[in-house]
C-alpha positions as CSV (number, residue, x, y, z in Angstrom):
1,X,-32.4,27.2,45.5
2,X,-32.2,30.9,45.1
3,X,-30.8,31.4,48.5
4,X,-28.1,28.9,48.2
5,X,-27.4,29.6,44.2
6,X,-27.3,33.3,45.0
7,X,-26.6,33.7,48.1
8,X,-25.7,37.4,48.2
9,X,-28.7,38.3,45.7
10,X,-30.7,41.3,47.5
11,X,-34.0,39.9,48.4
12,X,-35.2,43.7,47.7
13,X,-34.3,43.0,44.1
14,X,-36.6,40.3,43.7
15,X,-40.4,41.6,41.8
16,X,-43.3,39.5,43.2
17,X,-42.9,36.2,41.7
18,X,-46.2,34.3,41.4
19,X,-46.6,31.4,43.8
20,X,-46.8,28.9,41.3
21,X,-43.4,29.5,39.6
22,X,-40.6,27.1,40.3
23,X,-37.6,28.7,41.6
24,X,-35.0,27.4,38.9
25,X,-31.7,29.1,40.2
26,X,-28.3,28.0,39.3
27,X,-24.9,28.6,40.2
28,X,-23.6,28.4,36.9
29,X,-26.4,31.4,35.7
30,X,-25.9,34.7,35.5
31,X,-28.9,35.5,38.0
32,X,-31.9,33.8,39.4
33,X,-34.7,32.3,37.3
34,X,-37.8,30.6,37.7
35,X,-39.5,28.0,35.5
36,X,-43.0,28.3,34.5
37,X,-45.5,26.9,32.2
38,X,-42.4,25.9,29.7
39,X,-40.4,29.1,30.0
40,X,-37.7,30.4,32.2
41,X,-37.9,33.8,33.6
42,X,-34.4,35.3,34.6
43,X,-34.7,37.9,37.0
44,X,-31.2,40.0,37.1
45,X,-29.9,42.2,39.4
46,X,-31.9,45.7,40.5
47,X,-28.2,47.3,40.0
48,X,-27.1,47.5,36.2
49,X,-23.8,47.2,37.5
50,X,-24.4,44.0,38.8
51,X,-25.8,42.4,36.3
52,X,-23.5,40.2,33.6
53,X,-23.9,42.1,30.3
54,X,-25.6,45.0,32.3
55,X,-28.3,45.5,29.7
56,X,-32.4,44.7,30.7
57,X,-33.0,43.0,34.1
58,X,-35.8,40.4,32.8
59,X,-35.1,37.6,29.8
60,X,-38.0,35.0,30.0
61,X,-37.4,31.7,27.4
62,X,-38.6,28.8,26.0
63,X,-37.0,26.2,28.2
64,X,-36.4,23.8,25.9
65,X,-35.5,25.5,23.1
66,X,-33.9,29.1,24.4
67,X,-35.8,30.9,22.1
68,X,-36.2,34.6,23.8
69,X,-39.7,35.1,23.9
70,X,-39.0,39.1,25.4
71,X,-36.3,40.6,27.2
72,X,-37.4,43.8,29.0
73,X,-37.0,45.8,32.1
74,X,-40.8,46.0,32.8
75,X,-42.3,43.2,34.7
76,X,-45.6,43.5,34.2
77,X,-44.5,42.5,30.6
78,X,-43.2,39.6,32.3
79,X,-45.9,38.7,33.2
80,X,-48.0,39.5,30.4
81,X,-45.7,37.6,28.4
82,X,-45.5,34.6,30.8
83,X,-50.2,34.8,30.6
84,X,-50.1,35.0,27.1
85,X,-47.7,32.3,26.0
86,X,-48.4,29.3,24.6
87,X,-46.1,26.4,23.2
């Protein structure tokens, strides 16, 4: 979905998304995401310019709810983030 959601999204950009996350993309997003384990991990644009509001590349939220559970430009707090949540 990424591919045909965002098409001209660098595949440089992209960090090392575990295998078990679900590539989530949508047209109507600002960037790509990726559902796991109840949250959604959006993964913006390398280039600040790029990016819609231009602030930090990574928002990961509760799926259901939308709640922001961090919104940072380090991924390894992704993933730390992604590990240590539970619902």
């Amino acid at each position: 979905m990424l591919s045909t959601a965002f098409p001209d999204y660098p595949a440089s950009d992209l960090p090392p998304i575990p295998a078990h996350w679900v590539d989530a993309s949508w047209h109507n997003d600002a960037c790509p995401s990726f559902m796991v384990s109840g949250l959604q991990v959006f993964v913006d644009y390398a280039d600040p310019a790029k990016r819609e509001s231009g602030d930090v590349r990574f928002h990961v939220m509760e799926a259901e709810t939308a709640r922001s559970i961090i919104a940072t430009d380090d991924w390894q707090a992704v993933i730390n983030a992604v590990e240590g949540f539970r619902a």
